[in-house]
N, C-alpha and C positions, 0 to 999 in steps of 0.2 A: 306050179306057180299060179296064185290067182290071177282074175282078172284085172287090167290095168283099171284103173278108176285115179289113178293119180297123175297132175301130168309133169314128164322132165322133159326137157333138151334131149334129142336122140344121140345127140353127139356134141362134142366137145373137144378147145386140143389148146395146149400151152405150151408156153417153152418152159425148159430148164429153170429151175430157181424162181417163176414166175408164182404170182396167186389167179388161182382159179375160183370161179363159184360153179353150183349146180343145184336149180331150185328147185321147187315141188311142190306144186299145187292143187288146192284140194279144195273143198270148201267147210262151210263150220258145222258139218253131220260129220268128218273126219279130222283134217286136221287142226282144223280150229275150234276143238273140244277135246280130243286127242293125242296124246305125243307122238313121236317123229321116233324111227329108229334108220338108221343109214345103213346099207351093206354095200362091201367090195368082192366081187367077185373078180380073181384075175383067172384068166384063160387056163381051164385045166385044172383048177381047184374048185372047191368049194367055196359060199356064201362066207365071207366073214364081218361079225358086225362090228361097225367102226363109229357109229353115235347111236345112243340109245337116248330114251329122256329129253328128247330135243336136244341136247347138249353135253349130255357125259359121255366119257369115254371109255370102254373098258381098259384093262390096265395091258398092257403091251401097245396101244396104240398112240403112236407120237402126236405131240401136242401140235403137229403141222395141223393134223386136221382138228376142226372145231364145226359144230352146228348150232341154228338160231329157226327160231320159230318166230313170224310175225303175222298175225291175224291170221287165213287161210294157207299161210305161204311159207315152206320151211327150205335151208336154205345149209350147204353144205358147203362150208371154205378148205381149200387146201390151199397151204402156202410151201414156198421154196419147195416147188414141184423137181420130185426124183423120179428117174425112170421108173421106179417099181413101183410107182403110182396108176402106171398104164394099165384104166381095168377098167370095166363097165361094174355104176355106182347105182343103185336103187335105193329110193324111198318105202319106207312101209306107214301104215297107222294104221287104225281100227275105225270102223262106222259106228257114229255115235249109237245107233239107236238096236244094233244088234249085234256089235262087236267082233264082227266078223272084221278080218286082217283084210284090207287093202294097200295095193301098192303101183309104185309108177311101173312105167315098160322098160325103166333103165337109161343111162347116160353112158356113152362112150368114149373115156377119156383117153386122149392121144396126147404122148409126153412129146413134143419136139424137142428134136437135140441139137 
């Protein structure tokens, strides 16, 4: 994993059916020249990505979650939060000027039930 150069929330926690955000900032050598891709990692699996493009989803992933880019700042919503939401969430982009992949240190999302 690269180096963090992006920054989240180290931790986060919702209830049940509630909406969550999770943001990620950067400046405009990355995200604010750059797209935004999202991954879920849950404990014990692998990386899956769940926003690409600032805002598309690949296709198996529920339209709970959606993503939004605003100047430096990209910005992760889950809604009507489900236990198997409980995962740590990272930001990725690229640096504008040598495209090398940067990314945050991760967010810690705790479903309450």
């Amino acid at each position: 994993w690269a180096q963090a150069v992006l920054t989240q929330p180290s931790s986060l926690s919702g209830s049940l059916g509630q909406r969550v955000s999770i943001t990620c900032s950067g400046s405009s050598g990355n995200i604010g020249t750059r797209d935004v891709s999202w991954y879920q990692q849950i404990p014990g699996s692998g990386l899956r990505t769940i926003i690409y493009g600032n805002s598309s989803r690949p296709s198996g992933v529920p339209d709970r979650f959606s993503g939004s880019r605003s100047g430096n700042t990209a910005t992760l919503r889950i809604r009507s939060l489900q236990p198997e939401d409980e995962a740590d969430y990272f930001c990725g982009s690229a640096d504008y000027s040598s495209e090398i992949a940067v990314f945050g240190s991760g967010t810690t999302l705790t479903v309450l039930g």
